[in-house]
Every structure is written in C-alpha cells, then in structure tokens.
C-alpha positions as CSV (number, residue, x, y, z in Angstrom):
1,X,-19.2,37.8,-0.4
2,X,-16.4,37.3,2.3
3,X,-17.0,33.6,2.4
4,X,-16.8,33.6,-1.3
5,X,-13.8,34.9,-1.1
6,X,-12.7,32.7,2.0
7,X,-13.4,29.4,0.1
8,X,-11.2,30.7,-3.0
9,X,-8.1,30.5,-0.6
10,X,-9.6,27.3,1.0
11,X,-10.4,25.0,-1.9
12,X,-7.2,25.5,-3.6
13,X,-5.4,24.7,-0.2
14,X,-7.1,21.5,-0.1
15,X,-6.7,20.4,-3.6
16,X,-3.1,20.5,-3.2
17,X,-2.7,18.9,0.1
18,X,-5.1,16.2,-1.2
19,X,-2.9,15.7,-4.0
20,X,0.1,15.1,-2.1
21,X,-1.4,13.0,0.0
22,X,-2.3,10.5,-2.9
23,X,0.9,11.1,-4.3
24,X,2.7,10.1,-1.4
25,X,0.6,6.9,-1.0
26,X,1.7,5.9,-4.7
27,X,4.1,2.6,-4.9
28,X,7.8,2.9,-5.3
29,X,8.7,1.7,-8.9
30,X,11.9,0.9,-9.9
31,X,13.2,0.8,-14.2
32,X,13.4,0.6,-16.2
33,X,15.9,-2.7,-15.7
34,X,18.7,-3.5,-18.2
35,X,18.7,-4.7,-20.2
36,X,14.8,-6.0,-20.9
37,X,13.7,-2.5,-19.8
38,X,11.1,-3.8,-17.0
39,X,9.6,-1.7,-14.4
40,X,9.5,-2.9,-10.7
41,X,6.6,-1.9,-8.4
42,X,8.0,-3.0,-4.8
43,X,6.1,-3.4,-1.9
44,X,5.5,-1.1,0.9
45,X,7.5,-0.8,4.3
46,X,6.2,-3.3,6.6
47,X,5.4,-4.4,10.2
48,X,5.1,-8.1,10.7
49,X,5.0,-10.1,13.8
50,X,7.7,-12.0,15.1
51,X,7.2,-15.6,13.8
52,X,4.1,-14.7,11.9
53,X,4.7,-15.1,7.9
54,X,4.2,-11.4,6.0
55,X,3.8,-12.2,2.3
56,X,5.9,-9.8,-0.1
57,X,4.7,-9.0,-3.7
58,X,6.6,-7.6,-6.4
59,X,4.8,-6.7,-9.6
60,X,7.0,-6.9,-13.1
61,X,5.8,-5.1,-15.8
62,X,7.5,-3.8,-19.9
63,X,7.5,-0.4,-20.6
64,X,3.8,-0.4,-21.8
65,X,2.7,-1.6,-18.4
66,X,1.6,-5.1,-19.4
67,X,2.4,-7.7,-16.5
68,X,5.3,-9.6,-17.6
69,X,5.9,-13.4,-17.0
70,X,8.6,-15.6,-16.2
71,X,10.7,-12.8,-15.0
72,X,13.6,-13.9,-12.0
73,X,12.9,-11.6,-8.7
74,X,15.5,-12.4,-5.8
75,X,14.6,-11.8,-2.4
76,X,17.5,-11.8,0.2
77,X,18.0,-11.2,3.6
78,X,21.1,-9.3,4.4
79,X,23.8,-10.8,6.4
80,X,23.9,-8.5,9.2
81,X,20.2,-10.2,9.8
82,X,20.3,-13.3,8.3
83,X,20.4,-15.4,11.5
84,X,17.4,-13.4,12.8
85,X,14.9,-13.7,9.7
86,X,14.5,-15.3,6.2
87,X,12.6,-15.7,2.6
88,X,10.9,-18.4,1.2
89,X,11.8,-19.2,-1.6
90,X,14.4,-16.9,-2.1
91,X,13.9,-16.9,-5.5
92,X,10.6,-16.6,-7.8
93,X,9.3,-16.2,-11.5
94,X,6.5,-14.0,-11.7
95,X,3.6,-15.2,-12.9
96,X,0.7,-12.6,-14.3
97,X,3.8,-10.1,-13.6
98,X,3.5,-11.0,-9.9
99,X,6.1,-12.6,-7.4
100,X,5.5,-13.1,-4.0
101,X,7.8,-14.7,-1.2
102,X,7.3,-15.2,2.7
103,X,9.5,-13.5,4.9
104,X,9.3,-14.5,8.6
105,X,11.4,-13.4,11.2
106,X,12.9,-15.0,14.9
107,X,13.7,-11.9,16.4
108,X,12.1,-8.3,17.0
109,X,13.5,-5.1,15.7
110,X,14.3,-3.0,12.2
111,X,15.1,-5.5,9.4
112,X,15.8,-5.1,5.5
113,X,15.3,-7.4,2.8
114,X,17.1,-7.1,-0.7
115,X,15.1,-7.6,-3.9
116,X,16.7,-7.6,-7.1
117,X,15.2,-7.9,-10.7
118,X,18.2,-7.8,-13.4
119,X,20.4,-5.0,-12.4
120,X,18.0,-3.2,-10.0
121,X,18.7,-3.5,-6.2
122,X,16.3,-2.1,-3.3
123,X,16.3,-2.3,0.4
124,X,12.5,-2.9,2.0
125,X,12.5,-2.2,5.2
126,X,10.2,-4.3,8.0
127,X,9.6,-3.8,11.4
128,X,9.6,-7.0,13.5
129,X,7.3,-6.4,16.8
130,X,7.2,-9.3,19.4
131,X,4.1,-11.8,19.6
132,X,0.7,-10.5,20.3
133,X,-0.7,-10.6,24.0
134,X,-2.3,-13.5,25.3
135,X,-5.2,-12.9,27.6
C-alpha cells in the first residue's frame, strides 16, 4: 500500500519533468511574418569547427503549416565578425519550405549569424572550436 502510494507522487513527478524536457527540445519558430503571415522554424545553436563547413536550415511554412516555396531567407554575418566567418550564399529561396546556407568560420570563439525572412530578424548563435587533434 505504501509503494502504491509512493508511485502516486512519483509518476506525476516524472510526467512533468518529461514534458519539459521535450518541450525544451522543441524548435524556435518565429511568425507569423508580415505581411505573407509565414512561420520560421530556425535552426538550433551550434558548434562547428573552425574551417569545417556547418550547414544551416531554415524551414518556411503559411499558417496551415504547409512548406512554402520560393520564399527569400537572408543569412548574414554581423560586422563585429565578419572578418572572422561567412555564409554561402548569403541569400536563398526555399525550396519544399527549406533553405539551407554554409557558414564556415577562420577563427575560434562565440559567433552570431542574422537570418531574416520579411520583417523577422534572429540571432543564431555558433560556437567556433579550433581544429580537431591530429595523432
């Protein structure tokens, strides 16, 4: 009876963290844009390797959640790092709602990259960690 009891305090304990836990692994989605209304799934935080290409998706979609073509999404490095990274291209069209540039940086440390879609601005942030060993 006391473990009955036990796992009544237990289980709901676990549901809940559980459920944070996914929702804090959910995408961060930006929107709706003006003045087509999209919605902006960006990518995560990143680490990359210096010199080594990281590939960055954005995925466009209308209000109903349908993938959305031929929509502009700007990538740009800010100034403060622009001699020390950069995107390529800089600017894309989604195609099946998705958008994808190459960022690549010459230098280690904390860097941002700006994407905008219409009137919507966000700040990724990547870590840039120096080469890997060689043995």
């Amino acid at each position: 009876m006391r473990q009955c009891a036990l796992c009544r305090g237990v289980v709901p304990f676990l549901l809940i963290g559980w459920g944070l836990m996914l929702w804090g692994c959910r995408p961060t989605v930006l929107g709706p844009t003006m003045p087509s209304g999209y919605r902006i799934e960006l990518p995560e935080a990143s680490q990359a390797l210096r010199s080594h290409p990281l590939a960055l998706t954005v995925r466009v979609s209308d209000m109903a959640g349908q993938p959305v073509d031929e929509v502009l999404v700007h990538f740009h490095i800010p100034d403060a790092w622009a001699t020390r990274a950069q995107v390529d291209p800089p600017t894309v069209a989604t195609r099946q709602g998705q958008a994808t540039t190459t960022f690549r940086a010459r230098a280690s440390g904390q860097l941002m990259v700006q994407i905008a879609v219409e009137d919507r601005t966000a700040n990724i942030p990547i870590t840039v960690v120096g080469d890997t060993p060689r043995f």
